[in-house]
N, C-alpha and C positions, 0 to 999 in steps of 0.2 A: 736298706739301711733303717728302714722308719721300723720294720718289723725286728729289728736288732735290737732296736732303743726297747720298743714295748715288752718286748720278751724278758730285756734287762730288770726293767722298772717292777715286772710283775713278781719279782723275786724279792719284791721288799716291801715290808708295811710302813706306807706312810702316816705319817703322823701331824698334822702342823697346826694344832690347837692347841696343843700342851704349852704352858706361859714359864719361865723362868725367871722368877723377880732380880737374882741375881743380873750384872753387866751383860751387853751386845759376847757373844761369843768370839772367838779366836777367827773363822769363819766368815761371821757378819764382818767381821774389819776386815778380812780378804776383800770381800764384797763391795764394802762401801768404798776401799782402794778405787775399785771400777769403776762406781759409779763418778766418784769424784774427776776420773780422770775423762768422762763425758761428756764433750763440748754442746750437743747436740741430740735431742731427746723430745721432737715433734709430735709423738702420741704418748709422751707422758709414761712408757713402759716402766724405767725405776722411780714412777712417784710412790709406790709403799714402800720401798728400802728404805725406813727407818731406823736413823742409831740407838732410840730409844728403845726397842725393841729386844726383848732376851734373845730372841733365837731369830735366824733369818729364814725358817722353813715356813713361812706364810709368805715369803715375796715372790713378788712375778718372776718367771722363771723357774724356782729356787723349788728342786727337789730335795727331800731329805732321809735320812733310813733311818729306823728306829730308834736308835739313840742321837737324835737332831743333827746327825752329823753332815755337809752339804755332799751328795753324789751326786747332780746331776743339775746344770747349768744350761738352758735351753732360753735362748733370747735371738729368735730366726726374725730377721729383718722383714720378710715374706709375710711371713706368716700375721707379726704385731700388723704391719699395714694394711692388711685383709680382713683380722679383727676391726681395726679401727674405722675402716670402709664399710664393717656391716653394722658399725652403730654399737660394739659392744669391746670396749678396748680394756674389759678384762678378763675378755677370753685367754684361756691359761695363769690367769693370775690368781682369779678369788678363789681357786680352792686347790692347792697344789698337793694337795691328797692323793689327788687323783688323776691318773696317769692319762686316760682318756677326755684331760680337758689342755693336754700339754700343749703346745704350738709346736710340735715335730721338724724338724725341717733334712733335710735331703741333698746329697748331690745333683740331685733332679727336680728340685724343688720346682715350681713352677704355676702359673694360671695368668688370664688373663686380664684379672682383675686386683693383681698384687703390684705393689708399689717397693722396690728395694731402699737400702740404707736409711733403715731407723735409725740408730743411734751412728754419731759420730766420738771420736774417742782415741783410745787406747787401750791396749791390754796388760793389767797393774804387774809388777813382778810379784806382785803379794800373790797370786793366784797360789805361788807353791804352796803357802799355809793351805791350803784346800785339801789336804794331806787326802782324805776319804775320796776324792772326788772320781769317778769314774766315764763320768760320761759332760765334755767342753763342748760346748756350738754356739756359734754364734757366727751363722752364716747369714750374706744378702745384706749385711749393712755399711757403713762406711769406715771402718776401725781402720786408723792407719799406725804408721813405725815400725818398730821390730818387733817379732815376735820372742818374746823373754826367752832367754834358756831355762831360767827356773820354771818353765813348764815340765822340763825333763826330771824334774826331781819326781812329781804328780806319779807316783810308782802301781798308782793302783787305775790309771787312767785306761779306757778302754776304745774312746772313741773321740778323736781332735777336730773337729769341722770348723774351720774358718774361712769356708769360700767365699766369692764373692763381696772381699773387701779390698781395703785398699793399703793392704799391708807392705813393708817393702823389708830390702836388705837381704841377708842370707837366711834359710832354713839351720836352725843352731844343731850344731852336732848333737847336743844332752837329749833333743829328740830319738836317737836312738837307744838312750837306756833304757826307753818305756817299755818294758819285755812285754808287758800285758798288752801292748794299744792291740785293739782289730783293724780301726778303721782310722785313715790321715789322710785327711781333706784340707788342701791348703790350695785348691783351685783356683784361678779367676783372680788373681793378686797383681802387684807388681812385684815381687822378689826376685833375686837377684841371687850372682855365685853359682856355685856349683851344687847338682844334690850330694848331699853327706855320704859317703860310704857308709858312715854309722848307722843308717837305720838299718842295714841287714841287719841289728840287733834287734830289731823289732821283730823275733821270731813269729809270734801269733798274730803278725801281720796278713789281712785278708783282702784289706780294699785299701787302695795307694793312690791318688792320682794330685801333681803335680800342676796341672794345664795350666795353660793362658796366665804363665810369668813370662820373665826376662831370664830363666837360668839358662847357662850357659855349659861350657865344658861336654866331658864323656857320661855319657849313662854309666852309673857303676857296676861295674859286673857281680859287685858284690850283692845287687839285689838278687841274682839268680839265689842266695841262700832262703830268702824269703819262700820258702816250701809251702805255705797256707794260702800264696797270694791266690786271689781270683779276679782283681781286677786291677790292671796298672794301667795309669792315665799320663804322660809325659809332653801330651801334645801342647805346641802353639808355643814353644821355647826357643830358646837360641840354642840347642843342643848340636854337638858334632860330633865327628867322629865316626864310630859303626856299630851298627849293633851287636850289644856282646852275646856271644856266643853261649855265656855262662845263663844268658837268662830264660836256655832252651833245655836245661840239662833235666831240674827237678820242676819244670810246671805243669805236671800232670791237673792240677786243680786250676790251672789258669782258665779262665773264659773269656776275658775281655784284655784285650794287647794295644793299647793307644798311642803310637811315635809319633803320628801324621802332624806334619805341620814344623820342620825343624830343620837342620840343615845335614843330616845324618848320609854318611857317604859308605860307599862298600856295596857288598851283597849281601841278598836277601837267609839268614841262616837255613838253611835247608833242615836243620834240625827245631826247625819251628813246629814243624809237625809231629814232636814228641809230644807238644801239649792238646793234646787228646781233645782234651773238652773244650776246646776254644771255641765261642761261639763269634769273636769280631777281633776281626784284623785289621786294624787302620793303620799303613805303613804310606798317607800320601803327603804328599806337598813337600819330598826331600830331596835328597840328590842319590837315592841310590839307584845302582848301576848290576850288567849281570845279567842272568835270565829269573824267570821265576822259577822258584824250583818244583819240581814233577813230583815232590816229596807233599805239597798240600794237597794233592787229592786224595790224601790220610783221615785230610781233618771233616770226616764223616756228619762232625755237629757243628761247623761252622756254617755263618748263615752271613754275615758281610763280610766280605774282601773289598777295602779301600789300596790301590794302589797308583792310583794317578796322579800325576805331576810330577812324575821320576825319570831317570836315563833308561830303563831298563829295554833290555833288546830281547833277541831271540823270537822263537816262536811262543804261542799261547798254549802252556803243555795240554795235550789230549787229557790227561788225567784230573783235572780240574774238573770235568764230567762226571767225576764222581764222589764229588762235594756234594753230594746227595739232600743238606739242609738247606744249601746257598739261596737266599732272597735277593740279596746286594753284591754287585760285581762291578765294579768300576777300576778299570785299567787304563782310562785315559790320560791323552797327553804323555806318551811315551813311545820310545822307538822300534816298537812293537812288528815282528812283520809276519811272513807264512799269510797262511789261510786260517780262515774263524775254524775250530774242529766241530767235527758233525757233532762230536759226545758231548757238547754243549747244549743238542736238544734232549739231552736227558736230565738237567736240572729243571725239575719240574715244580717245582718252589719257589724259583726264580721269578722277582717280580720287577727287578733293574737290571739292566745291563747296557753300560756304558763303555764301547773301547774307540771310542774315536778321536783322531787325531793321532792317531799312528801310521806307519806302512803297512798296514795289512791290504794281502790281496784277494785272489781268487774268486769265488761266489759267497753269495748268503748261505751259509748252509738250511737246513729243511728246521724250524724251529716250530712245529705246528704240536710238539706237544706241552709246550711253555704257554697254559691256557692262564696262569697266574700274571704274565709279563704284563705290567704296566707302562716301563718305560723301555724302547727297543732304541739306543745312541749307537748308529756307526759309522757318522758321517766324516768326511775330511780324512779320508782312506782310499785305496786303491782301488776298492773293489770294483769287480766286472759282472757280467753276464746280466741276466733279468731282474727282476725284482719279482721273488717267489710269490707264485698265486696264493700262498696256504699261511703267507703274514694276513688273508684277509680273515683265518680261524681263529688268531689270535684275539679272542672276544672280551680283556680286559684290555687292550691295549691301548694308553692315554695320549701317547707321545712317539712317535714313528719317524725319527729323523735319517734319512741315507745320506746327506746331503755334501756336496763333493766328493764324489767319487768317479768311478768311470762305468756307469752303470747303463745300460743302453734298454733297445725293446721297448714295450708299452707299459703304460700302468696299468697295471691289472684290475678292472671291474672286481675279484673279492675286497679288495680294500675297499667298498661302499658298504660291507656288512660289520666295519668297524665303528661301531653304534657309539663307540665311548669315546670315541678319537679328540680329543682338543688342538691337536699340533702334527700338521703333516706336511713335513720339509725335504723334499727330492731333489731341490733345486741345484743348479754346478754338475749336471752329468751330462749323459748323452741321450736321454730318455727320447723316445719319438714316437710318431703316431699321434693321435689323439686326446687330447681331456677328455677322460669318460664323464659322460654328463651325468653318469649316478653319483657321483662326488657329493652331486649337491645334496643327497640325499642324508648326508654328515651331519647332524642336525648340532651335536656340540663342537663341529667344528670353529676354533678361534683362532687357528694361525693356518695358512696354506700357503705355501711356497715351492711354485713350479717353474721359477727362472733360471732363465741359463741352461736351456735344454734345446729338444729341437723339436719341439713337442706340436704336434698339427702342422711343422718345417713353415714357422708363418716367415722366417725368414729368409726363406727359397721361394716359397709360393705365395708373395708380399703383391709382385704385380698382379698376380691371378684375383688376391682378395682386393685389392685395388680398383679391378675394375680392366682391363686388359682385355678380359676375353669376354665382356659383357655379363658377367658373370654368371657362364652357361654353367649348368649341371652344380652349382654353389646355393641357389633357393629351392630349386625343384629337383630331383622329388622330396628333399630336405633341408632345410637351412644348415652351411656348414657349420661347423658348432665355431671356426674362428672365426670367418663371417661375422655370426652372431658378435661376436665376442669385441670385433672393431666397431662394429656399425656401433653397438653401443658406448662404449668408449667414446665416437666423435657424437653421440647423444646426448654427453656427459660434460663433454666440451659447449655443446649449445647450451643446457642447463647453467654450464656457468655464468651465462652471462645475464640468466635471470636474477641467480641465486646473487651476482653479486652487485643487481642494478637497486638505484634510490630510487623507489618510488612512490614515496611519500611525499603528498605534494602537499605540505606544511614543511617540508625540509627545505634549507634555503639551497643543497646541493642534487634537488631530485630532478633527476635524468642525468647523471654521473653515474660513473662508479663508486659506492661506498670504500674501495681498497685502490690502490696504487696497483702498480703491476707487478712490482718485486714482491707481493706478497697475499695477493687475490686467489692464483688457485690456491695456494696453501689454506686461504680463509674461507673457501667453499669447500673444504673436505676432498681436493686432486692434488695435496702437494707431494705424492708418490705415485703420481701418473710418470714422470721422470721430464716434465716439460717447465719448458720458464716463457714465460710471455715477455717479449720485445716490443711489441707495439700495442700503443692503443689506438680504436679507430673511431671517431667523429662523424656523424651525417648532421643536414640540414636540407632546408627546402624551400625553393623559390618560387613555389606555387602556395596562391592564398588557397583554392578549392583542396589540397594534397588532403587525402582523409587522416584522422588523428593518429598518424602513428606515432606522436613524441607524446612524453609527461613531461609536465612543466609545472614550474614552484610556481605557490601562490604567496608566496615573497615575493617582496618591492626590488631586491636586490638578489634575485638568481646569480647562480655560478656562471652560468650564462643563460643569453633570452635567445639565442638563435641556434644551439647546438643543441644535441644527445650522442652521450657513451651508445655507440649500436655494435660494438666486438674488437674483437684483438688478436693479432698473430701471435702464436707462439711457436715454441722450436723443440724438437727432443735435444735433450741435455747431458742424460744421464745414463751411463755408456751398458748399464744391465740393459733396460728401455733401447739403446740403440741396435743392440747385437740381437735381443727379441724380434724388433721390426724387421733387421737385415738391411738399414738404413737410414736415414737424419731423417725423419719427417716433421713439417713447415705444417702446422696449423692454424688454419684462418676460420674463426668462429664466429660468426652474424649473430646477433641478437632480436626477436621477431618482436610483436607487441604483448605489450603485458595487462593491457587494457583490456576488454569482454569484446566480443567477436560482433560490437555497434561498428565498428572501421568498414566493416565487409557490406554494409546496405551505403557508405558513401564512396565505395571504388571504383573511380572511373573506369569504366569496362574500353574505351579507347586505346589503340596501341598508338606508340611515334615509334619515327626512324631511327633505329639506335644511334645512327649519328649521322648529319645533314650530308658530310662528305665523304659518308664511306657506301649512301646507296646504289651509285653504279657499281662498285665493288663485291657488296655484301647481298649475292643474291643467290638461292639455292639453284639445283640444278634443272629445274625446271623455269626458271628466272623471277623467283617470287623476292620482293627484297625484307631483309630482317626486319620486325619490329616487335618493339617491347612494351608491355604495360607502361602509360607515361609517367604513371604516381612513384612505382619502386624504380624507373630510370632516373626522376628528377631527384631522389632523394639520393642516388650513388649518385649521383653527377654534380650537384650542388655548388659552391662556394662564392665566398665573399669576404672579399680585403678587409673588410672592417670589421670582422670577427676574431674572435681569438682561436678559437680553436679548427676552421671551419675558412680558413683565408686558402689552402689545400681541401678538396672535393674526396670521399672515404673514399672514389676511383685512385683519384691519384697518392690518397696518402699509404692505400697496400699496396699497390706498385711498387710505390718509390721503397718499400720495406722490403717487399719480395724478392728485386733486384736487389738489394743492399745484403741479404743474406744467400740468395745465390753466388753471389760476388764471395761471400765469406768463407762459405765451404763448398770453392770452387773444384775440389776435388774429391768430393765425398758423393756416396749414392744417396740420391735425394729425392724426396716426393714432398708433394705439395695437396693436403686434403683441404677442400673448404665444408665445412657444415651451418647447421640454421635451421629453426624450428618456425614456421609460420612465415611471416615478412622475412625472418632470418634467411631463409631457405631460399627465396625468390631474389633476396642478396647475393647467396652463395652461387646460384647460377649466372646471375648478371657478370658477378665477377670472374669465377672459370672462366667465360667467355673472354672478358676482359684481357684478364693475364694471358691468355695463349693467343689472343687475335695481338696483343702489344708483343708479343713474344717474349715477355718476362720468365718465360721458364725455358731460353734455350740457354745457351753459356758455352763459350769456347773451353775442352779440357788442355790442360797443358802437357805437353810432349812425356811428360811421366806417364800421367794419366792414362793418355792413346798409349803408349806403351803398354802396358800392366793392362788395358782392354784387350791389343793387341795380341797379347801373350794368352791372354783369356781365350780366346776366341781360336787361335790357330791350335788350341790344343782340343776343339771341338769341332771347329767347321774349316778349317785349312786356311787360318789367315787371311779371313776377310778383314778387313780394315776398318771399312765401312760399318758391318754391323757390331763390332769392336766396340763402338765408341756410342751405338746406341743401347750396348748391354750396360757400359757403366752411367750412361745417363746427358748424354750431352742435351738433349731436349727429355727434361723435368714431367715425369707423369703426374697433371692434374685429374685430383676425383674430386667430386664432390657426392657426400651425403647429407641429404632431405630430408625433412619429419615435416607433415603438413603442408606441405609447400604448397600455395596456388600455382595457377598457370601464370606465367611469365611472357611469352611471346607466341608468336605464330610459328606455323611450320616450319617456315625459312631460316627463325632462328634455333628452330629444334634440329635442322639438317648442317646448319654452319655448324652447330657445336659438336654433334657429329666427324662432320671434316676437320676439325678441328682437333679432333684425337680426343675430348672431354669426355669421361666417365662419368655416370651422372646416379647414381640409386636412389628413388625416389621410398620413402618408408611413408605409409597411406593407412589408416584407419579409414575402414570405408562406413563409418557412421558420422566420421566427420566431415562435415561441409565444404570446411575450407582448401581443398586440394580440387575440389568442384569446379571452383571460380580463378578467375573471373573467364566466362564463356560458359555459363552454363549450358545455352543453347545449342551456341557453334563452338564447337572443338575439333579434336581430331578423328572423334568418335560419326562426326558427319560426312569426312569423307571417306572412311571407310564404308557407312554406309550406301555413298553414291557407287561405290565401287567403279566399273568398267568405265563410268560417268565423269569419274574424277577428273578427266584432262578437259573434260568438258565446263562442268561445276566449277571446280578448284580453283580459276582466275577469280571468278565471278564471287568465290565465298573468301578470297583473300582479298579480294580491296574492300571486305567491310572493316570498321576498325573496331569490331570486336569478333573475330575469329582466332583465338588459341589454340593452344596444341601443346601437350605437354611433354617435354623432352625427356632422356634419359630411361630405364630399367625402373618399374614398378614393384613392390616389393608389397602386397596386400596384406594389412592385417584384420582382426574381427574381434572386437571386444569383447561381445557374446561369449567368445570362445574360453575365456576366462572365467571360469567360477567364483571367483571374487570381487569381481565388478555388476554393481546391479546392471538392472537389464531397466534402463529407462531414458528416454529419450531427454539428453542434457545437448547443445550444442559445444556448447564453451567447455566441459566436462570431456566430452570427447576429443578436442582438441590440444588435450592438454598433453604435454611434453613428458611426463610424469609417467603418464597411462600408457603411451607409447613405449616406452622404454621398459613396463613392465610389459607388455605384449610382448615382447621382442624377447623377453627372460623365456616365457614359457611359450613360443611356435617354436613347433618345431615341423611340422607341415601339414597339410590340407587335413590328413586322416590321421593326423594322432593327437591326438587331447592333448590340452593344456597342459602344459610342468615345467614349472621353473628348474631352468639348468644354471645359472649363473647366479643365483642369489640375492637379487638386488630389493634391497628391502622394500618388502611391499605396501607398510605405512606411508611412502614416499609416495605414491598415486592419491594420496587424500593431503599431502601438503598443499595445494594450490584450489582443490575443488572436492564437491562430495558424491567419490565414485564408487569406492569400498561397500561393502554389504555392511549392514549397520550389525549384523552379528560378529564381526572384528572389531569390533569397537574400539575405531581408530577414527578421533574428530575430523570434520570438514575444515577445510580452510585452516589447519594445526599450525602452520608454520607463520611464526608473526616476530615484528622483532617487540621487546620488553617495553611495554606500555607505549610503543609506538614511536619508542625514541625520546621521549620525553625523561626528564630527570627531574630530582627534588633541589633544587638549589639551597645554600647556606641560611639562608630565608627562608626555607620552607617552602618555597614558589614552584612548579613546576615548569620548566620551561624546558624549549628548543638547545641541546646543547651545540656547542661549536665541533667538529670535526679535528683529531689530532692534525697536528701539519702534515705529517707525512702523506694524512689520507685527504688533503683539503685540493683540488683540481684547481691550480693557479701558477702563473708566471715561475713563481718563488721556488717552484718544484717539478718545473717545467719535464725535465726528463724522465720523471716519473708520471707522467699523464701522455704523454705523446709517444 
């Protein structure tokens, strides 16, 4: 269009210096009509339209042809605002001579630095005096009303542009006596009524577009006379009815066909493919009906098919393969079915293709010579079989959705040489096998979605990764990659309870939790783990020597003087997350210390009796009786009436949870993981022991229940009864996982928890100390030493009361083994939670190098300590909260702020803290 206008313009000598003493012209009064009717004129556009003035060919805008006469009216709302943002707001005004200083503007018009609706207004009826004028725009601003008929008189007009305002009413029929127009732009308005059958009189009509009104009624078929058209725009109307047939007969010069967005009913004319040169067919967002016709694979220079959001049925004609220009293909959201045809990997230009949300079935077909594909959408379809290895050649591919279908097999390792990939969503099928771990390899990966599959069957083989079978052949000779993939998960869960503990001790709430529980993991970055937290859990301690495991405010007036937030149950919730596990899973996560690893030189290395009245009971099979470190026993056993939080002991307050929600979903497959990073860790075993020695994790099922086991079982093992009812869960499989953990008790209590049926994975950095202690000297590592000795020894080295033994499956990692972690002796560095949980990204066993398979960003190893190579130049100690909590108050003063209610640990909100 811009090169229509200039081509016009250059066919005439401007002139607009020449003065006429004589009155304002016939013209200038058209003009100054306009200006006059301008409510609104922010950059000052018509301040030279002067009435004193002979002639109006000096005013902004205002072209003129040789004898002063107006041809040419250019005042683009776009365009004035972009001058006037660059500091020069009369660009296209000072010298309308000359065509190359004009403000052009476009049905395209566009940038990111323009501002619409300059002038506010009307358009005068005096325009008709403009007798000469050939070329109207005034597109991009805010003109409202009707648009005159006496426009229609304008006989020499060649070009109408009024997009982009806010014009209303009908389109006046006298607009089709303009024999001359080319081009009518009345885009982006509010108008109303029907389009005119009159403009088929606009014979040397070439560009037409209507879009984004309110009109209403039939497309006239009288525009099929429109023989020159090459572009017709109709979209975003209220239009009905069907496409006429008449607008297929003579559009051999058509290129561009825009219905989409309308309410247009019928079928698609199969004589659309007379228009040869069509290069864009936008037929979506209607209601037609039909198949598509096998007659567009004619249109050899077409390059977008929009047809989505329509009824249309049928299959997907094979002959659309030989649409040989097609870039854009969008068939979505129709009731589409058959199989995708092979001769759709012969558009080789093709850089979209979207058919999803239809019935379509069968396979992917082979599409590996569509090296243009950008966007590959076929999700929310029927399709079966694999997921072709040769979508991994497709080497622009951005967006790769299958997602709901019934696609089964693995994911194919080519999809890791999809370099450009930002979006890869498989999720909703039958996919199985494994996550290839070169996934991670994705590097502009920003969305991945593999739910709702059966992928690595974690929800078959739940109890195996659980811990069930001690989890033989699962770390050696490889960590399994879902393994991996939970362990860190309940890593993520200990993390929370640092990330979300106060320990600011100038806080008057430090040793809380800074969040409630309806809204904590959401506020540490898990609130699409699919879990909700039920409880929170409270310790204290009634030993003056206990070593400093709490923070405590250096406020007069703490949240409390005798409690700490030390963890909290939570529950899966969220039914993607449940059918994943292949169960409810009850997570109990301990919080360890957050203080520097001074605790460990005052730990009493003494064990006591786990409990006074259970040591004739509680004695292994050699008759040693349990005992447990006394510091992390007195801290889970604790309590005291004249506390608030803390009058229930953190024994008995998960308990009394544990049961409360086994009770709740007494009929559902349930597991019970406890985790703990440090002290956390040495909780999480106290307590496994706990719950299963209480028997909080058995539960009577109900006569359904044994049924439905029942029926389970006798279709595998011939109705056994019995083991019926331990498939579906009547005694609750407790695991726990470890990060750091010290020793906790002796032998005795490593062998109960044992018999006990307790899973235990212990995850160990062995540059860290603290899984050392307490026992450095005497552990378990002594009586293996004694070897044949032991029944000898073994009384002798169990009545000292520092003999430990560490229970549970060892899981060894090595920092070293990390290339991104310096290689320096830190204790407190090594211990850290952080570090561990990227070790666990990148083993993958004894003999193969470091590599991250799971992605977990590895700045997070230097949020708490400085372990990173200082060539990542990622700071030590990064993670802080904003000037430490402190605010500038109304005064200017900085102070201590107060805590919303929600998040304040008191009476007044009691059920959100307990």
């Amino acid at each position: 269009m811009k090169k229509l206008i200039l081509v016009f313009l250059m066919c005439y000598k401007i002139t607009c210096s020449l003065q006429v003493t004589h009155g304002l012209s016939s013209d200038g009064i058209a003009l100054l009509a306009f200006k006059q009717g301008v409510t609104f004129d922010p950059f000052q556009v018509l301040s030279n339209w002067n009435e004193k003035d002979a002639d109006p060919c000096a005013w902004c805008g205002v072209t003129c042809s040789a004898d002063l006469r107006v041809i040419f009216l250019n005042i683009s709302g776009f365009a004035f605002a972009r001058a006037s943002s660059s500091q020069d707001a009369a660009v296209g005004c000072s010298n309308s001579s000359s065509s190359s200083s004009l403000p052009l503007s476009t049905s395209t018009s566009s940038g990111g630095d323009q501002v619409p609706c300059v002038l506010t207004g009307t358009i005068p009826p005096e325009f008709a005096n403009l007798s000469q004028l050939q070329i109207l725009s005034l597109p991009f601003n805010g003109l409202s009303g009707n648009i005159p008929a006496e426009i229609g008189y304008l006989k020499l007009l060649r070009i109408l542009d009024l997009e982009f305002n806010a014009l209303s009413g009908p389109i006046p029929d006298e607009l089709g006596q303009l024999s001359d127009l080319c081009s009518l732009n009345l885009a982006n308005n509010g108008l109303d009524g029907y389009i005119p059958a009159a403009l088929s009189g606009c014979n040397h009509l070439c560009y037409l577009s209507l879009a984004g009104n309110m009109l209403s009624g039939a497309i006239p078929p009288s525009l099929g006379n429109l023989t020159n058209l090459q572009w017709l725009a109709v979209s975003s109307n209220l239009l009905s009815s069907g496409i006429p047939v008449e607008l297929t007969r003579s559009c051999s010069r058509l290129e561009h066909l825009d219905l989409a967005g309308n309410f247009l009913t019928g079928n698609i004319p199969p004589n659309i493919a007379n228009c040869s040169q069509l290069q864009s067919l936008l037929l979506s967002a209607n209601t037609l009906s039909g198949n598509i016709p096998p007659d567009l694979g004619r249109l050899t220079n077409l390059q977008s098919l929009h047809l989505f959001m329509n009824n249309l049925s049928g299959e997907l004609p094979v002959e659309i393969g030989s649409c040989s220009s097609l870039r854009h293909f969008d068939a979505s959201a129709n009731q589409l079915s058959g199989s995708i045809p092979e001769a759709f990997g012969n558009l080789s230009d093709l850089s979209f293709l979207n058919l999803s949300s239809n019935k379509l079935e069968g396979v992917i077909p082979q599409l590996e010579n569509l090296q243009d594909l950008e966007k590959l959408i076929l999700s929310r379809n029927h399709l079966m079989g694999g997921i072709p290895p040769l979508l991994g050649t497709l080497s622009s591919l951005i967006v790769l959705d299958l997602s709901v279908n019934d696609l089964d097999g693995n994911i194919p390792e080519e999809l890791a040489k999809l370099s450009k990939l930002k979006a890869l969503l498989l999720n909703n099928n039958s996919l199985s096998g494994s996550i290839p771990e070169s996934l991670s390899n994705l590097t502009s990966l920003v969305q991945l979605n593999l739910a709702f599959n059966n992928l690595s069957d974690l929800a078959h083989r739940w109890r195996e990764i659980q811990g069930c079978k001690k989890w033989q052949g699962l770390l050696e000779p490889a960590l399994d990659a879902v393994l991996r993939e939970e362990i860190m998960k309940y890593g993520e869960f200990a993390q929370a309870t640092y990330d979300a503990f106060d320990n600011e001790k100038h806080s008057k709430y430090c040793g809380s939790s800074k969040y409630n529980k309806q809204k904590m993991l959401q506020e540490v970055g898990m609130g699409n783990f699919g879990y909700e937290v039920t409880k929170y859990l409270y310790a204290m301690a009634n030993m003056d020597h206990l070593p400093k495991f709490f923070s405590r405010s250096k406020q007069a007036d703490p949240w409390s003087k005798d409690s700490n937030w030390m963890g909290f149950v939570a529950v899966a919730t969220d039914e993607a997350e449940i059918k994943r596990l292949g169960r409810r899973d009850i997570v109990i996560s301990w919080r360890g210390t957050v203080t520097t690893l001074e605790w460990l030189a005052n730990l009493h290395d003494y064990l006591t009796p786990l409990s006074p009245t259970h040591r004739s009971t509680e004695a292994n099979s050699r008759g040693r009786f349990v005992n447990v470190e006394s510091g992390f026993f007195n801290l889970y056993t604790s309590k005291k009436e004249s506390t608030r939080y803390n009058k229930k002991s953190a024994a008995e307050q998960v308990k009394e949870e544990i049961c409360r929600l086994v009770e709740l979903y007494a009929d559902e497959e349930l597991s019970i993981t406890i985790t703990g990073h440090s002290l956390g860790g040495a909780l999480a075993s106290l307590c496994a022991f706990d719950i299963v020695q209480s028997k909080c994790n058995e539960r009577e099922l109900t006569k359904t229940s044994q049924s439905e086991a029942a029926h389970q079982i006798s279709l595998e093992k011939g109705n056994k009864k019995n083991e019926a009812i331990n498939v579906l869960g009547s005694t609750i499989p407790v695991s726990v996982f470890t990060y750091a953990s010290p020793r906790i008790g002796n032998d005795a209590f490593r062998d109960r928890l044992e018999e006990l049926g307790v899973n235990i994975l212990r995850v160990v950095n062995s540059h860290d100390i603290v899984p050392k202690v307490p026992g450095l000297l005497v552990n378990e590592s002594m009586f293996d030493m004694f070897g044949t000795f032991e029944r000898f020894v073994g009384p002798w080295l169990d009545r000292l009361p520092w003999t430990y033994t560490h229970a549970g499956v060892e899981l060894k990692l090595d920092q070293t083994a990390s290339p991104f972690v310096k290689r320096k002796r830190d204790y407190a560095a090594s211990h850290n939670l952080d570090l561990y949980l990227h070790l666990l990204d990148g083993f993958h066993s004894r003999s193969r190098p470091f590599e991250p398979a799971v992605g977990r960003d590895i700045a997070l190893v230097n949020r708490y300590s400085d372990s990173l190579n200082d060539d990542l130049v990622v700071p030590s100690s990064w993670w802080q909260q904003e000037n430490k909590g402190l605010i500038q108050n109304e005064a200017g003063v900085w102070v201590q702020p107060d805590r919303s209610e929600d998040d304040i640990p008191c009476p007044k909100a009691h059920e959100r803290w307990l």
